[in-house]
N, C-alpha and C positions, 0 to 999 in steps of 0.2 A: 082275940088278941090282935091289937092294932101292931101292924109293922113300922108303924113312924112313934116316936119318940115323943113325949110330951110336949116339948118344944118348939116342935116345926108343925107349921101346916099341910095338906095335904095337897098332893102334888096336881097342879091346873096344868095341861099341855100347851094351851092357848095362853097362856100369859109369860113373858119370858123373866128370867129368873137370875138373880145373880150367884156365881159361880159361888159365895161366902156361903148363900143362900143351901145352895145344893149338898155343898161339902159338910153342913150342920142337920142335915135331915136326919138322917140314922148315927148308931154308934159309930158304926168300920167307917164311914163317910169322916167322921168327927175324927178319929182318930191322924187318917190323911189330911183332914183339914190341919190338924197339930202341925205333923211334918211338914205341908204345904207353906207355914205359916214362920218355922224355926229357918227353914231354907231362905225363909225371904228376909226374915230377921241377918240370918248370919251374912247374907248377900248385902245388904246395904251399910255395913260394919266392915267388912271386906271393902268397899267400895272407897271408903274414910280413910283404910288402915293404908291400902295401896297407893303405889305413883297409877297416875290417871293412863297410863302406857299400858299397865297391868292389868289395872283395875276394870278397863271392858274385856279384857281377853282370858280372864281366870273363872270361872264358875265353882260355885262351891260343890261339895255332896253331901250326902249324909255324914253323921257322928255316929262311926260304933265302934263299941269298947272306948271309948276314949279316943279316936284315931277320927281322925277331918280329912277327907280326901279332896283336893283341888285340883280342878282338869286345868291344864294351860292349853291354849291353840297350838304351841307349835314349840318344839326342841330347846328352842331360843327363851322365851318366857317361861319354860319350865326351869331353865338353868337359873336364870336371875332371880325366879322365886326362890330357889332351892339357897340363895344366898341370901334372901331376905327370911328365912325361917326360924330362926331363934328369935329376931324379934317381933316375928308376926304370932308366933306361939304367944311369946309374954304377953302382946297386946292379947289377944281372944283371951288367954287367963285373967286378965283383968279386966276385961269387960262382963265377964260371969260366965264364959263358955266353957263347958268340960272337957275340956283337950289338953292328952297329956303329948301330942305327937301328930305331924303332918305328912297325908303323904300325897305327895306332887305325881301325879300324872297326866301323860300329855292325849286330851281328844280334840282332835284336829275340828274347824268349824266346817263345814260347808263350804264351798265353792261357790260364793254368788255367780249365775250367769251374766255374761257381759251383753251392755246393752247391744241389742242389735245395730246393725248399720243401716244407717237411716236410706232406705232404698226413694227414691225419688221420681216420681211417675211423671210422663209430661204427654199430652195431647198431640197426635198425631199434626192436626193444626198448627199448635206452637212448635213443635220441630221444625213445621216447613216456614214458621216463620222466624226461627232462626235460623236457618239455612240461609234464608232468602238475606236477613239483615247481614249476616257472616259474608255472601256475594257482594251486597252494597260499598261493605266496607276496603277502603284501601287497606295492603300488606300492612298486616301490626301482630304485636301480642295480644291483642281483645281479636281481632278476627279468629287467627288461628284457633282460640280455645272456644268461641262460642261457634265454629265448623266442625270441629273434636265435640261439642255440646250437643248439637244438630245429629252430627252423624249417630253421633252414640244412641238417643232416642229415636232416631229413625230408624236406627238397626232393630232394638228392642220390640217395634210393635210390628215390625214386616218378618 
């Protein structure tokens, strides 16, 4: 008894495969592949339905019993869905979704980390020859910061 399905091929390690590819090999695959697929249906209808404010910060969930749960990012987006809800229900009923009822909850995104600060490395060399141009120069505001420039990388590599 073969474990793969009439329909898919047998699976090559060495050749890479597309994810549609994977999720149609077996039944249970096939059935994820449905959900995978309803999820991405109801997301780009959502996307339509929303103000574009909303519309990247709501994720949909599954449909059971009849009940659509929507994550908001944050307290704030969950409240002004919560006031666009009668007529985001109407719209999904008449687009053919079986939702009798929404329920709004909030999963916070992730925290991108911030970019670093850009650290700036300078050559022993070039400090002493800002240094040196910083000496050349008469009393100004360009001396003063490129002696503040100087010193700072001289400090850094001694």
């Amino acid at each position: 008894m073969s474990r793969f399905t009439s329909f898919s091929r047998p699976f090559n390690p060495r050749r890479p495969q597309p994810v549609s590819e994977l999720l149609g090999r077996t039944d249970e695959f096939a059935a994820l592949r449905a959900g995978v697929e309803q999820i991405a249906a109801l997301e780009r209808d959502l996307k339509t339905m929303l103000p574009d404010y909303l519309a990247t910060s709501v994720e949909p969930g599954f449909i059971k019993d009849g009940v659509l749960a929507l994550f908001a990012a944050h307290n704030a987006l969950a409240a002004r869905l919560r006031h666009l809800e009668p007529r985001l229900l109407a719209d999904l009923q008449q687009r053919g979704w079986a939702v009798n009822a929404l329920k709004i909850r909030v999963r916070p995104q992730s925290v991108k980390e911030p970019t670093p600060l850009k650290q700036a490395r300078m050559t022993e060399v070039g400090a002493a020859a800002l240094q040196a141009l910083s000496e050349s120069l008469e009393a100004s505001p360009l001396q003063e910061a490129l002696a503040r420039m100087a010193k700072r990388h001289l400090r850094k590599q001694g």
